[in-house]
N, C-alpha and C positions, 0 to 999 in steps of 0.2 A: 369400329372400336366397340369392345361389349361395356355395358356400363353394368358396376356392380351395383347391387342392392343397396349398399352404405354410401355410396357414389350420389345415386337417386334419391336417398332417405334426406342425404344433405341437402340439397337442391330443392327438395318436396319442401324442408323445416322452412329453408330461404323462402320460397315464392310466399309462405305466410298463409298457404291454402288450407293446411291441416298443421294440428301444433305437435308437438311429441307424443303428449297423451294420448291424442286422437289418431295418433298412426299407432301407439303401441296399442290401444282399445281394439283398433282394428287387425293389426296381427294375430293378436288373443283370440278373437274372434274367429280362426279360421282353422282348418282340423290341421295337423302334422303336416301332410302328402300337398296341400294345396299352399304351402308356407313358399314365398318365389322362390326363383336359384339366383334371381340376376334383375337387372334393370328393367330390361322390356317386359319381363313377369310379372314383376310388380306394376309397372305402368295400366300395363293388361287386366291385374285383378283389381285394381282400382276403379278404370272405369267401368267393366263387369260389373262393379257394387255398388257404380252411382256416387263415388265418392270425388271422381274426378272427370273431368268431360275429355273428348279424345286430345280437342286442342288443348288442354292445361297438360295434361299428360304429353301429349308432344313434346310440346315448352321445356317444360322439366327434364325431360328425358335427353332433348340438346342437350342441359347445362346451362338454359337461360329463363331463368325460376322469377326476375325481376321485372316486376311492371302487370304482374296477373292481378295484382291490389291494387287499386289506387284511390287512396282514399275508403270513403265510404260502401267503393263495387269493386265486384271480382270480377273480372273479364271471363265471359261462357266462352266462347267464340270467335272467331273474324268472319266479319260479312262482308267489307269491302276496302279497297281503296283507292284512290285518287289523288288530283293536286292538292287537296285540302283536307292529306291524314288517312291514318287507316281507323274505321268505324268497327266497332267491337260489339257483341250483345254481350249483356254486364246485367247484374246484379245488386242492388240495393241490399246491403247487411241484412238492416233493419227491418224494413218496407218489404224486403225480398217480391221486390218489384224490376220487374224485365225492360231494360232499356237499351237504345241505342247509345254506345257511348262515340261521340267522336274525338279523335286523338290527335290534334294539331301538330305539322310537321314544326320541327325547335325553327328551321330556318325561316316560318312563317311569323316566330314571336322574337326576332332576335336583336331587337331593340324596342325603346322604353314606347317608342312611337307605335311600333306594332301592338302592345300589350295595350295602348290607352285606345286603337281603332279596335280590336277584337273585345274591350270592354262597351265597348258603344255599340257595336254592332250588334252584340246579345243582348245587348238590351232592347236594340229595335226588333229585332228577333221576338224576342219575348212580350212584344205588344200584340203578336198576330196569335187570330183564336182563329181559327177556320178548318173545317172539318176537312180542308182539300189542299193543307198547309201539313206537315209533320209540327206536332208540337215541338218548344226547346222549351222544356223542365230546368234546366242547370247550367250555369256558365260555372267551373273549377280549375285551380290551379292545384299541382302534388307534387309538391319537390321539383320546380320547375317543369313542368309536364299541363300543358292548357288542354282541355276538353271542354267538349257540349256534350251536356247530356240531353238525350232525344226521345220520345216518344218510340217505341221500336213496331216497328211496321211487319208484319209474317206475309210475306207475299215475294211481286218480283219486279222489278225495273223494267221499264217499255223498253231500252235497249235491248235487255237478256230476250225479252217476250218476242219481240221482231226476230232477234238471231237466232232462236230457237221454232218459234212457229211460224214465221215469214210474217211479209204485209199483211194488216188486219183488213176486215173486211170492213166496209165504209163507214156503217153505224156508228160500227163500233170504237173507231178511231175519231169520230165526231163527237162520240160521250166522252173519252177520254180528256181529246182535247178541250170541249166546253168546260169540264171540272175542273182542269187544270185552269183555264182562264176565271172560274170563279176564285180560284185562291189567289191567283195574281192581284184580280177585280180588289180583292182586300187590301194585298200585302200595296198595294198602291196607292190604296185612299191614307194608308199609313204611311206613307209617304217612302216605302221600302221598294226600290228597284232589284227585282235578281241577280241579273248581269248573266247570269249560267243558263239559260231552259235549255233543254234537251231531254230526249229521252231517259238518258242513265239519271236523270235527278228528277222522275216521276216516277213513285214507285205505285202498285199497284196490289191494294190488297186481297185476302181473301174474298171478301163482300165485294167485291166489283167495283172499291173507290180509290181516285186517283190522289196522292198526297206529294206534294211538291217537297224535295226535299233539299237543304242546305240555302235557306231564306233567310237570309241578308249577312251569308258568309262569305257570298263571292268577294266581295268589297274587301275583304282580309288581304287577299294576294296584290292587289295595291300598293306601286310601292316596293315592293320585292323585289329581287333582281332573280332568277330562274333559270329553268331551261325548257326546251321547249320537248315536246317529246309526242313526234310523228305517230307513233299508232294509237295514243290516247288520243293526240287532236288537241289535247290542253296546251295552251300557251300563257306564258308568263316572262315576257321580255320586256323589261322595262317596262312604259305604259300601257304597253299590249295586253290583255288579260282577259279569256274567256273560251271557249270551247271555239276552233275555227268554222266548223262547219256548221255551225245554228249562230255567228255571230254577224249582228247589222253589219252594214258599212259603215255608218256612223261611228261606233265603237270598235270598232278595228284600226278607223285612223286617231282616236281617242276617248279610253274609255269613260274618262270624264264625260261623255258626249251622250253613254247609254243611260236611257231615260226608260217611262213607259213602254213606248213605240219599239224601241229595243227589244224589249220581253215580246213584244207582239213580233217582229219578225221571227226571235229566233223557237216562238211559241209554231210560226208558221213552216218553216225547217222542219219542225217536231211534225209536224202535220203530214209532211210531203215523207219524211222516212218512216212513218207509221204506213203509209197506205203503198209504199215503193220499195221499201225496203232497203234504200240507202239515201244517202245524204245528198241532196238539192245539186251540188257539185262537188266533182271526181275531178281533182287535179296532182299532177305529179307530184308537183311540191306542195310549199305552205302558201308560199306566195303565190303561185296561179289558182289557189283557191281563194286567198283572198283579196286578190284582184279579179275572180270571177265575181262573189259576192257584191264587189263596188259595181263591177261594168256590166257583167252579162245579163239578159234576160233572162227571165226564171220560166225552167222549163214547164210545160205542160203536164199536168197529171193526166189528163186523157191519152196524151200521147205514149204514155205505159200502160193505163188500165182505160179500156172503153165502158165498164162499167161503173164508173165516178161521172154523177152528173157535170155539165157544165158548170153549173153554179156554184158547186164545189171548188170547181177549179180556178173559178173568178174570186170567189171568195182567200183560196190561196194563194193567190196573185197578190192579190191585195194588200195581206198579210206581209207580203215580202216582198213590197216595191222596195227599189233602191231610194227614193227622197222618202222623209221621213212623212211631208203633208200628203203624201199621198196613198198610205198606207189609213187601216182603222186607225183613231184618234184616241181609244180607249178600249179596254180589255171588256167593257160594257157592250157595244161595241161589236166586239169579237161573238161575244155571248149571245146577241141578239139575234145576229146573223147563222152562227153557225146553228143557231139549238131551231131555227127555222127549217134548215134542212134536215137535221138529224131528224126533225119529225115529220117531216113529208116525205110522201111516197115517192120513189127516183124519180118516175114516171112524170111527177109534177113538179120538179124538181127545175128551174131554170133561170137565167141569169138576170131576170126582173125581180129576183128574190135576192137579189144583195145590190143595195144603190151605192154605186161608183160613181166619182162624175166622166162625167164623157170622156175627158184630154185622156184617163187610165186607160178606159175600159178600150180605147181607140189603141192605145199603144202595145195593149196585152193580144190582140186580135190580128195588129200589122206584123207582132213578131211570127206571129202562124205563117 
């Protein structure tokens, strides 16, 4: 269906992007021959002149002109979504400062109880300063519509980064990891458990630093009733709640259960799809993955790459025993161990460089 110019002009006045004035300023502005004939013309010289980004021009061009304002930012973009909202780059009126906005799904606030946990979480939120954490700037509500505003990060998510360039090469999935374990190291002493680590929520910026993103909003879907939805891997079924394939066993039979130790296994999943290039365990269903998670032993990283030291491999062992005492006890911990190997030579690289106690390191070596 073609949309007219008066079709469009309407829809442009609603979303509140430009006011009348500033569309007839800019008409005036423009010679005879270049005046549009139709919708998509005008959509087209728009963003031609900077006046409208491609996505706001989409929007408008549907017929769905509402929700590009909210509040104080104009929505630039969509950068992602998830169980926890689609995130937008936005705008600051005033500030004309670029942030990440994220837009909470309505069924995530849709009692007095969800509004009073999503006010407490951003607050805990908003205690963590750490350079390897995404800031949260804003917790807002706009005509029933809840957001966080974010820190916006230009870079790309260790998910897209693996899907597109395959397994990282060891170093470099060891720096990743440690950074991300110093933001946890924080968000911990502040008494803030994730509940989510995985790849898609460490994003990765330009400078080569890793920022943990959506810290201490897993705890939102708590509580909810959901659905579950196989190719994301997100679940949300009653007390179930967390990504399958990077979550404890402890928290998959109750996530009340995920604690520190939690972030550190499913920090170590992160580990094993960084340098493998898929998830720790491949199973048909939901539940044979996670009934692998409880039961099975965790495979070998050597037994995919021979170039991953040992100690590597003990170390991600460790990280993702099935009992909780017998995993690292702290994301400290995590850090001490792994930033040992990232700085030695492979060559020197061996399993007296991470102290297990023996009952582990005996069970990690009979599953060989």
């Amino acid at each position: 269906m073609t949309v007219t110019v008066n079709q469009f002009l309407k829809h442009l006045i609603t979303s509140r992007l430009m006011s009348m004035d500033e569309v007839q300023a800019f008409l005036s502005s423009l010679d005879g021959d270049q005046h549009p004939q139709d919708g998509e013309a005008f959509a087209r010289k728009l963003v031609q002149k900077k006046k409208l980004t491609v996505f706001q021009a989409t929007a408008i061009y549907r017929g769905k002109p509402h929700g590009l304002v909210l509040g104080d930012y104009t929505l630039l973009d969509r950068i992602g979504v998830g169980g926890m909202g689609q995130v937008f780059k936005a705008m600051h009126h005033r500030m004309e400062r670029v942030v990440a906005l994220k837009v909470l799904p309505a069924k995530t606030m849709n009692s007095p109880d969800a509004i009073q946990r999503f006010q407490r979480e951003v607050k805990a939120a908003a205690k963590l300063s750490h350079p390897n954490i995404v800031t949260a700037f804003d917790a807002r509500e706009d005509g029933g519509v809840y957001s966080l505003v974010m820190e916006f990060v230009d870079g790309v998510d260790l998910a897209r980064l693996v899907t597109e360039k395959g397994p990282l090469e060891v170093g470099r999935a060891l720096d990743y990891i440690v950074q991300a374990a110093r933001g946890l190291e924080h968000a911990h002493l502040q008494g803030v458990v994730h509940r989510d680590i995985k790849p898609a929520n460490l994003l990765l910026d330009k400078q080569g630093a890793i920022k943990i993103l959506d810290m201490g909003l897993a705890r939102l879907q708590e509580g909810a009733v959901g659905t579950v939805s196989a190719a994301a891997g997100l679940t949300n079924v009653g007390s179930l709640m967390g990504t399958i394939d990077f979550m404890s066993p402890e928290q998959a039979l109750d996530c009340r259960q995920a604690a520190c130790t939690s972030d550190i296994y499913s920090l170590g999943c992160t580990l094993y799809v960084l340098l493998i290039g898929h998830p720790v365990f491949i199973g048909e269903t939901i539940m044979a993955r996670i009934l692998a998670h409880r039961e099975s032993p965790p495979p070998s990283l050597r037994a995919e790459r021979k170039d991953i030291p040992a100690a590597v491999d003990v170390a991600f062992r460790r990280m993702v025993a099935k009992k909780v005492e017998d995993r690292f006890q702290s994301m400290t911990e995590v850090i001490a161990a792994l930033t040992n190997l990232k700085n030695a030579p492979a060559a020197e690289s061996n399993t007296d460089e991470i102290r297990m106690p023996s009952h582990v390191l005996k069970a990690i070596f009979d599953d060989e």
